[in-house]
C-alpha positions in Angstrom: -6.7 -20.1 3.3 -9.9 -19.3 1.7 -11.0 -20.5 -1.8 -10.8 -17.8 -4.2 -14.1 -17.2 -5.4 -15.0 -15.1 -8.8 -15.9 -11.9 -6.6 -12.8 -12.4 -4.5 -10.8 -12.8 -8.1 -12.7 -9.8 -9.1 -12.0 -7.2 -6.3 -8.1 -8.3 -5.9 -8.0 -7.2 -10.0 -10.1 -3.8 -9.2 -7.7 -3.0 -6.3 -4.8 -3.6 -8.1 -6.2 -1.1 -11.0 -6.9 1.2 -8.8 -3.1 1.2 -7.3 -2.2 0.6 -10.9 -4.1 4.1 -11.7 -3.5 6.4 -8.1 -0.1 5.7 -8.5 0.0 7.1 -12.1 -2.0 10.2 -11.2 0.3 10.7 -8.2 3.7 10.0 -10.4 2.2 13.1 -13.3 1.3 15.1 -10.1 4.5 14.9 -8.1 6.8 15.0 -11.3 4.5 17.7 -13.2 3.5 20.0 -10.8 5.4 20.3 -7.6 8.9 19.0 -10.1 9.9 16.5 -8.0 12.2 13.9 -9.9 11.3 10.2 -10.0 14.2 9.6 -7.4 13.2 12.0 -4.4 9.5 10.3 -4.8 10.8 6.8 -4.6 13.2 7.5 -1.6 9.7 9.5 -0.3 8.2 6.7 -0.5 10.5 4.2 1.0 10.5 6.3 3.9 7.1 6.2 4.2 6.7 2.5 4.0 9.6 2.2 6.3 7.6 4.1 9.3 4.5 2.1 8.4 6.0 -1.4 8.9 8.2 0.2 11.9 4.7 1.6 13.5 3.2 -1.8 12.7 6.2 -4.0 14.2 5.8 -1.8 17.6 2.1 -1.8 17.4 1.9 -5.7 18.1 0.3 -6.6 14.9 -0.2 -10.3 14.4 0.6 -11.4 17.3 -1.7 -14.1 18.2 -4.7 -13.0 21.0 -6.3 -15.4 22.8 -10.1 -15.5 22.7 -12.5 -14.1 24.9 -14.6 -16.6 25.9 
């Protein structure tokens, strides 16, 4: 594993303000405008993340390749 550096440290804290902040914006949007309750956006959500990791398990991703050389 690689030593965590101050710019690593740094752009793991901006990407986590940034989730920190799209999810708000999406949470006002989904609730606020199309009056979706807190509920059907979470089990949205879990949907979604269960067809990402289902995509990814068929995909192949991490298996181990062997090198080209």
């Amino acid at each position: 594993m690689p030593k965590l550096a101050p710019k690593t440290i740094g752009l793991i804290a901006a990407a986590g303000f940034a989730a920190i902040v799209v999810a708000g914006l999406l949470s006002m949007i989904t609730s606020t405008t199309l009056g979706f309750s807190g509920e059907a956006v979470r089990e949205g959500a879990l949907n979604v993340v269960s067809l990402v990791v289902a995509f990814l398990l068929v995909a192949g991703i991490g298996r181990q390749q062997k090198d080209k050389s």
